[in-house]
C-alpha positions as CSV (number, residue, x, y, z in Angstrom):
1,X,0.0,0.0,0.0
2,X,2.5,2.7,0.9
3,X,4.4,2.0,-2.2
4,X,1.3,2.5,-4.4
5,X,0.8,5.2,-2.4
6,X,4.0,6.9,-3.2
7,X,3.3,6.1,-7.2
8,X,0.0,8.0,-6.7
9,X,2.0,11.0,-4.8
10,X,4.6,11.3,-7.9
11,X,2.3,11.1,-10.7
12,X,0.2,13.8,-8.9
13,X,3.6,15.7,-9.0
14,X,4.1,14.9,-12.5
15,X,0.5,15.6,-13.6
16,X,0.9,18.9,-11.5
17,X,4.1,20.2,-13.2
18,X,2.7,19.3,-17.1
19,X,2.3,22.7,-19.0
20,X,-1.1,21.9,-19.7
21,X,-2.2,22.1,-16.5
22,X,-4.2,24.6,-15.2
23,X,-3.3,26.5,-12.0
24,X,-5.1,29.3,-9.7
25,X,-2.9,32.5,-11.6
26,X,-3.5,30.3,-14.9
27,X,-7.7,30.6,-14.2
28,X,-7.1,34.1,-12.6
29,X,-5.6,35.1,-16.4
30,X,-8.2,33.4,-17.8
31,X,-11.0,35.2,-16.1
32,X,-9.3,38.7,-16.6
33,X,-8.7,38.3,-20.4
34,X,-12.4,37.1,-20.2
35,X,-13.4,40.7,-18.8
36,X,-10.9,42.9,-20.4
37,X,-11.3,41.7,-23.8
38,X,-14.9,39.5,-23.6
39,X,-13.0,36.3,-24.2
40,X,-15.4,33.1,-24.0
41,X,-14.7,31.1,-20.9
42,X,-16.2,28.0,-22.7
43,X,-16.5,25.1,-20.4
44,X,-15.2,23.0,-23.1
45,X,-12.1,24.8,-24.7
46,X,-12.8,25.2,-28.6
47,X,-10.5,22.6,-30.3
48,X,-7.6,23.7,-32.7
49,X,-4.9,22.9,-34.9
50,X,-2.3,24.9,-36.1
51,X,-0.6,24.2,-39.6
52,X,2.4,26.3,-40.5
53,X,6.5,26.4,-41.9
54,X,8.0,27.2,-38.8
55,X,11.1,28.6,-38.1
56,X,12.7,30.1,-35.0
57,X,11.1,33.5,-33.4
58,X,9.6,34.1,-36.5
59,X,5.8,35.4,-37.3
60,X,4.6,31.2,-36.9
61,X,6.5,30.8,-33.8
62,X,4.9,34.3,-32.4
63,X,1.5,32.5,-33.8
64,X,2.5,29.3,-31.9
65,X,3.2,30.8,-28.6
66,X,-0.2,32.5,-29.2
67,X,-2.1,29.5,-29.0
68,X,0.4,27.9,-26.6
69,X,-0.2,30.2,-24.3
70,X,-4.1,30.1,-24.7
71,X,-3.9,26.8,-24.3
72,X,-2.4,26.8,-21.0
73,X,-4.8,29.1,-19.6
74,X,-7.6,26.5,-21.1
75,X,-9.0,28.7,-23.4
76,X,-8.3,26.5,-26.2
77,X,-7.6,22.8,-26.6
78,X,-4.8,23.3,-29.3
79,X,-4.4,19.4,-30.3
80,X,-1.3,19.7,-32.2
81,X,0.8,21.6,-34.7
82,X,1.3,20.5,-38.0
83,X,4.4,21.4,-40.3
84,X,4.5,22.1,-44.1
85,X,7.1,23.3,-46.2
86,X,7.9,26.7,-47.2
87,X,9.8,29.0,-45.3
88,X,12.0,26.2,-44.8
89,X,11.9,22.6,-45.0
90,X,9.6,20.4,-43.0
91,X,12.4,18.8,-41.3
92,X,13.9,22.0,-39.8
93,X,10.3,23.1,-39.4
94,X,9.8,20.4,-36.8
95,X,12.7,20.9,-35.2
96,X,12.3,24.5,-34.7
97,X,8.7,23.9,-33.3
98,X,10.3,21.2,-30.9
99,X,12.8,23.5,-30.2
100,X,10.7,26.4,-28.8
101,X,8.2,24.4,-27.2
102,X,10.5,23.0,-24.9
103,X,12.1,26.5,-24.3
104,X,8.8,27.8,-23.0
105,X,7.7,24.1,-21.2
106,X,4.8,22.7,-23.7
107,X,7.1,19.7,-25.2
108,X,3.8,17.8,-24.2
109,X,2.2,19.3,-27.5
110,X,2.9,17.0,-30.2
111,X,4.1,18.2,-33.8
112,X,3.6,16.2,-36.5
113,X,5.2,16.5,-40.2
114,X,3.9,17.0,-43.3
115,X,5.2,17.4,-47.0
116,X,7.1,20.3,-48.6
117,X,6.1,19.4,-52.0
118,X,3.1,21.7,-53.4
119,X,0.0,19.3,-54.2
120,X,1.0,19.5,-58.1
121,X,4.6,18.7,-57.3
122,X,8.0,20.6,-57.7
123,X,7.9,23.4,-60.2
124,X,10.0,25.0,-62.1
125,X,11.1,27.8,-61.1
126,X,14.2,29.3,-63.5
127,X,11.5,28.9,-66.5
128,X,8.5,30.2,-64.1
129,X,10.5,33.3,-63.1
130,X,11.0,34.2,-66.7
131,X,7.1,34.5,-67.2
132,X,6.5,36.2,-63.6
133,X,9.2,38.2,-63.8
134,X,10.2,38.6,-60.6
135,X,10.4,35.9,-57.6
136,X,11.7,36.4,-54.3
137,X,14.4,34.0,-54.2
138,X,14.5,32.3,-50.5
139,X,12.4,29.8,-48.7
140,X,12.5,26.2,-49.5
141,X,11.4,26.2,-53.0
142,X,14.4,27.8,-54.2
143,X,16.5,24.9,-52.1
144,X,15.1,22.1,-53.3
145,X,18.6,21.0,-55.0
146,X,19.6,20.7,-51.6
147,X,16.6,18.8,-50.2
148,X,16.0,17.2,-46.5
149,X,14.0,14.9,-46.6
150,X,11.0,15.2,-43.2
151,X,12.6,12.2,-41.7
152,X,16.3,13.9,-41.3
153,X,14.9,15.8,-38.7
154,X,17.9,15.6,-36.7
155,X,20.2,15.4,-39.5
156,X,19.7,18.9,-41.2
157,X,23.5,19.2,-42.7
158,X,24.3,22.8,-43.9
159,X,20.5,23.8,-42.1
160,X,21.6,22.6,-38.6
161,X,21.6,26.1,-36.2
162,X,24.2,25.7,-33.6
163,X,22.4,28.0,-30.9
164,X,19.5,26.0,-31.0
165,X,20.7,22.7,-32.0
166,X,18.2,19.5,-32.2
167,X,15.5,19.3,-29.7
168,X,15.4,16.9,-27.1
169,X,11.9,15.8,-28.2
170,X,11.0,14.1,-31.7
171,X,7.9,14.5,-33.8
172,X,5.0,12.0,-34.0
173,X,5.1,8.9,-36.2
174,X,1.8,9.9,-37.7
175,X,1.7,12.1,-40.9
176,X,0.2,15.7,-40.8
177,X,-2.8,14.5,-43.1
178,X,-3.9,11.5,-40.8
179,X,-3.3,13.4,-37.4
180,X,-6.1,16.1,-39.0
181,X,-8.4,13.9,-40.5
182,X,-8.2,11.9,-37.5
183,X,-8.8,14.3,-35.2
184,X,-11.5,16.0,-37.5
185,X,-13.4,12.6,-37.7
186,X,-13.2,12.1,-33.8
187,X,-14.6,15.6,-32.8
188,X,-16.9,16.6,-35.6
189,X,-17.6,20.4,-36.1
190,X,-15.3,21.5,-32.9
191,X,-11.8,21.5,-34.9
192,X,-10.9,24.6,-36.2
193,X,-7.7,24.6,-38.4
194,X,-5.6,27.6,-38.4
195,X,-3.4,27.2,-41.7
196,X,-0.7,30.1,-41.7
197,X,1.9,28.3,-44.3
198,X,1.1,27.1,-47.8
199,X,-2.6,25.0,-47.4
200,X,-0.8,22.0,-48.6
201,X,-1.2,19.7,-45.7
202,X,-4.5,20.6,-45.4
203,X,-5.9,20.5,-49.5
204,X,-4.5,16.8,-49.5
205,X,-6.3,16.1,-46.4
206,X,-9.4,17.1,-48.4
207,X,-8.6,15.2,-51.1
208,X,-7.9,12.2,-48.8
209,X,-11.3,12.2,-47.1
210,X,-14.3,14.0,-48.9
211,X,-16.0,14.8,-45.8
212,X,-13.1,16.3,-43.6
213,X,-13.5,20.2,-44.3
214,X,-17.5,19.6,-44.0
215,X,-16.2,18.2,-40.1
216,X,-14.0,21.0,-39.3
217,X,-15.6,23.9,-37.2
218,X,-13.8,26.0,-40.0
219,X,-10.9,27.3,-41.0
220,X,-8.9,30.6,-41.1
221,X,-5.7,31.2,-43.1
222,X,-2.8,33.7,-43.4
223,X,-2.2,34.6,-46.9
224,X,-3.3,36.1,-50.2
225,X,-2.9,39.3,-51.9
226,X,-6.3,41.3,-52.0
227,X,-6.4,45.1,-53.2
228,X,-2.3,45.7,-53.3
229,X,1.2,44.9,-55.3
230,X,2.4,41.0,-54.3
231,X,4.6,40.4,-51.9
232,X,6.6,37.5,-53.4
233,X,6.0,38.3,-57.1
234,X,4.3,40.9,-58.8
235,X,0.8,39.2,-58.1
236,X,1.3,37.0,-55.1
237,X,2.6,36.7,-51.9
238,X,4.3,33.9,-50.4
239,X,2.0,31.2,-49.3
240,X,-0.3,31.7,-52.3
241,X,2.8,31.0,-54.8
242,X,4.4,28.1,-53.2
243,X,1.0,25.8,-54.2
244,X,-1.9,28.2,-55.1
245,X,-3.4,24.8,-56.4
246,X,-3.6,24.1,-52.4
247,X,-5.4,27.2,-51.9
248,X,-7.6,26.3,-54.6
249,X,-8.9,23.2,-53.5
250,X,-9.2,24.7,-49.7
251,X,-11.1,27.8,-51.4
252,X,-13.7,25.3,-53.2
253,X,-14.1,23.0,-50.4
254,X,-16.9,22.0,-48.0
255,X,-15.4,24.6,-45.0
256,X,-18.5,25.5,-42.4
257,X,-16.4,29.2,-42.6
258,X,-13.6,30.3,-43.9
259,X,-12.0,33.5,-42.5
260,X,-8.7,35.1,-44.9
261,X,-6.5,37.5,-43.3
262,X,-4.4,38.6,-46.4
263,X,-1.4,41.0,-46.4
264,X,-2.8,44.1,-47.2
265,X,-4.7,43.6,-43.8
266,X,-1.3,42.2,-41.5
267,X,1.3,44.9,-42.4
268,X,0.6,46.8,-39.5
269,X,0.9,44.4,-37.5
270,X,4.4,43.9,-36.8
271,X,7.0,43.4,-34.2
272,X,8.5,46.8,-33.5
273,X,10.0,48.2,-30.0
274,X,6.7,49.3,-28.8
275,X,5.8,45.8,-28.4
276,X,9.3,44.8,-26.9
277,X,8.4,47.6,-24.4
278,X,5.3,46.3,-24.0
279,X,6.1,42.7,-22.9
280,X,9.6,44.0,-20.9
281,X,7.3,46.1,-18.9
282,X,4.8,43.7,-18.0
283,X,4.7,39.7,-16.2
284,X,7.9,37.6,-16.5
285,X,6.8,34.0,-18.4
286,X,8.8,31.4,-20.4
287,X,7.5,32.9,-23.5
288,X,8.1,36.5,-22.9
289,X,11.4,36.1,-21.9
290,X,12.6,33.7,-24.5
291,X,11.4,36.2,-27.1
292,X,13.1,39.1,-24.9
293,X,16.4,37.7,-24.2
294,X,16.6,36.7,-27.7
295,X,15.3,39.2,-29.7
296,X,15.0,42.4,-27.7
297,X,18.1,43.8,-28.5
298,X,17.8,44.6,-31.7
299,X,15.1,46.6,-31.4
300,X,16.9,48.6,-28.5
301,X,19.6,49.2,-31.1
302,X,17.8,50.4,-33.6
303,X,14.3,51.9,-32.8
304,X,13.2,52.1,-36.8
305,X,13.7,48.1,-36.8
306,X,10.7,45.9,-37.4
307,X,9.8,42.8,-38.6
308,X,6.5,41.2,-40.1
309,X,4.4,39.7,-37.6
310,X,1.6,38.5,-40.1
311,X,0.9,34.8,-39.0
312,X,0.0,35.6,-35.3
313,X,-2.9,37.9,-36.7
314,X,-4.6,34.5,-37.4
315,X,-4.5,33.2,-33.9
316,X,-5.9,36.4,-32.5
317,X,-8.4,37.0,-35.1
318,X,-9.6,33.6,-33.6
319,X,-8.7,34.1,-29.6
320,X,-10.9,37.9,-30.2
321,X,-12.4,38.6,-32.9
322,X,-12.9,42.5,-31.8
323,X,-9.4,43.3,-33.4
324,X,-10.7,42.9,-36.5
325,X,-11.5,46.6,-37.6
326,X,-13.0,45.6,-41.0
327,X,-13.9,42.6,-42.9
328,X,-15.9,42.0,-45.9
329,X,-17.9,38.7,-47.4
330,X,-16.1,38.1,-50.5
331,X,-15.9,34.8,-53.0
332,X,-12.1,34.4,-53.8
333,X,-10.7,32.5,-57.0
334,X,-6.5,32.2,-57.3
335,X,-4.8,31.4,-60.5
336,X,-3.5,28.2,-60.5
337,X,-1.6,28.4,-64.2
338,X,1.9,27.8,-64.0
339,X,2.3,29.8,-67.6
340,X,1.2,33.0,-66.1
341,X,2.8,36.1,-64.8
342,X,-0.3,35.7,-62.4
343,X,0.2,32.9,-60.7
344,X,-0.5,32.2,-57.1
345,X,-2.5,35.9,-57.9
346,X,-6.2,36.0,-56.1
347,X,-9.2,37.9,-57.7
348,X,-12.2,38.7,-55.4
349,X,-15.8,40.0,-55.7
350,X,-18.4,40.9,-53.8
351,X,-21.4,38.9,-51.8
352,X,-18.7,36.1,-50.9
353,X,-18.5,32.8,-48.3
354,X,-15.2,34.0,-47.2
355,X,-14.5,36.5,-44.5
356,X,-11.6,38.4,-45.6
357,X,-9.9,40.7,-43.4
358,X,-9.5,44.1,-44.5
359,X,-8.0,46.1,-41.3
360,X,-7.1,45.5,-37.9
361,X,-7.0,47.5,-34.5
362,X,-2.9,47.4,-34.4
363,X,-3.1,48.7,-30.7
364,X,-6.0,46.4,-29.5
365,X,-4.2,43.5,-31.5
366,X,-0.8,44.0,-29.6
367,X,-2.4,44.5,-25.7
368,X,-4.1,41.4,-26.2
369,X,-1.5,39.7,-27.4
370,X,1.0,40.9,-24.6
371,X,-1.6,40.5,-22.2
372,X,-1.8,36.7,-23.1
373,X,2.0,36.1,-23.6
374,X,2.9,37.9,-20.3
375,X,-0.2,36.0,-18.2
376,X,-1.5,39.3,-17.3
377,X,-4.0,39.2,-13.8
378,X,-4.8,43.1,-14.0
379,X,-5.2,46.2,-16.1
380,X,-1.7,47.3,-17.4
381,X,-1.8,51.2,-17.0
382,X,0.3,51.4,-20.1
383,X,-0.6,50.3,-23.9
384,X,0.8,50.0,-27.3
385,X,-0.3,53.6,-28.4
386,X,1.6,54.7,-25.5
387,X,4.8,52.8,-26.1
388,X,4.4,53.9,-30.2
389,X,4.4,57.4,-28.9
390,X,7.1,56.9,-26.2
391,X,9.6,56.2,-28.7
392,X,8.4,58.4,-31.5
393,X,7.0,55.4,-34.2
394,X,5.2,54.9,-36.5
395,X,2.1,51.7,-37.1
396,X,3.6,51.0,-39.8
């Protein structure tokens, strides 16, 4: 008996010290983001998945610790995180994600790994650039002569970054597409999938199984190029041109609701020294400091410096909703031909089945999201605005 009971006593410890469980200043947060911001304390925590091309302190990982961070407070179940290609590779993708999660204690959230080639297969791009004319020449489609396969993981070669080096933790077995159809089928209508990367992972997992979008609760993505010049190419930004065909499939597919944030609605948002400011000067947690004691700097440096913060926009648009300062119903269609300068280029019209993004509140988005990050109890006396005006920025 008192060696059972000792057993019982340690996994109590165990369970206790897990990241995903909730404590008193955990449900504290909870209920002050709750009256701050009207957050919905849902007695069952909406279900979500996040698909994405991570790399390290980047606009995915800001997007990740997001939804890491609402998921320790239990205002979302996030069930897992799912890598595609394109910013890098999906094997240094999961390592990255592994990577940060144990830095900030949530190694118990599993990653799982996907593809990096687009749903039509490898393009290419030398004889596509000479009809775009002009391609952004990084991320992993312009690497592919130098391919890692998912599986080399911890084996990246010339990609291997000695200050974070390979995480102690490995990915699942299962493949992207099975975890989401899996985990679609088991909790019908609840899953929302928040797709920030290239849609690839989650167009073959409609191809896979007919009914899966129709099971999701629906899905919201980071990407597109609505009423402005392209980002990546003339016409297109990033995500759209590394497989527009997966956006295609996504667009036309059985989706309860779909909700676009496209760039011409996420370049205010960025990481700048007001928000710096912002998290320094509030709570101490394992996600503000390791974005703080590795990032900070520069910003202190320079105060002009930014950097795109676009993919996070997606997990607040979802966490509260109120930061979206305009939206319109729109129906969406992206070129998918490979022999045109438009490619990966999206053409809108009115009276729609997509939400698209058109503006957000920059300073509500930020307290919110520094309010979450930092595990805020109280009303901050300070805000964004204040910071932005502090050190004489701009929004943009």
């Amino acid at each position: 008996m008192k060696k059972i009971s000792v057993i019982a006593i340690i996994v109590c410890i165990l369970l206790t010290g897990c990241g995903s469980t909730k404590t008193a200043a955990d449900r504290k947060t909870a209920e002050y983001l709750a009256s701050e911001y009207g957050i919905s304390l849902a007695e069952v925590p909406p279900k979500v998945i996040l698909d994405c091309d991570m790399t390290y302190l980047g606009d995915d990982a800001m997007c990740m610790c997001l939804l890491v961070q609402a998921d320790t407070l239990g205002l979302i179940d996030l069930l897992g995180i799912t890598i595609t290609g394109g910013n890098n590779f999906v094997a240094y993708g999961a390592n990255a994600a592994l990577n940060q999660l144990e830095r900030i204690g949530r190694e118990d959230i599993p990653v799982f790994m996907g593809t990096d080639i687009p749903v039509n297969g490898i393009r290419d791009l030398e004889k596509q650039a000479e009809i775009v004319g002009r391609i952004d020449r990084w991320g992993a489609m312009y690497h592919f002569d130098e391919y890692v396969e998912p599986a080399k993981y911890h084996d990246l070669g010339s990609l291997y970054e000695r200050k974070w080096g390979y995480s102690h933790t490995d990915p699942q077995e299962q493949i992207s597409v099975d975890f989401v159809i899996e985990q679609v089928n088991t909790y019908k209508g609840e899953v929302t999938i928040i797709s920030v990367g290239a849609a690839t992972n989650i167009a073959l997992a409609c191809q896979k199984d007919p009914s899966f979008a129709a099971n999701t609760a629906g899905i919201i993505y980071m990407g597109t190029i609505i009423d402005g010049y392209g980002t990546f190419t003339p016409y297109a930004d990033f995500n759209c041109f590394y497989d527009a065909e997966s956006f295609d499939i996504c667009f036309n597919s059985a989706f309860p609701s779909q909700t676009v944030i496209p760039h011409d609605a996420a370049k205010t948002a960025v990481l700048n020294k007001a928000v710096y400011d912002l998290m320094d000067a509030k709570d101490d947690t394992l996600i503000s400091k390791l974005w703080i004691e590795n990032e900070y700097s520069l910003y202190r440096r320079d105060i002009n410096y930014k950097r795109s913060c676009s993919d996070a926009i997606a997990a607040v648009v979802f966490l509260n909703p109120d930061i979206i300062h305009e939206d319109r119903m729109l129906s969406l269609e992206i070129n998918t031909d490979v022999n045109s300068p438009e490619y990966g280029h999206v053409t809108s019209w009115e009276n729609g089945n997509v939400k698209v993004v058109i503006a957000v509140d920059t300073g509500l988005y930020w307290d919110f999201a520094t309010d979450l990050i930092c595990h805020m109890e109280s009303k901050f006396e300070n805000n964004y605005w204040y910071y932005v005006e502090a050190n004489g920025l701009t929004q943009n």
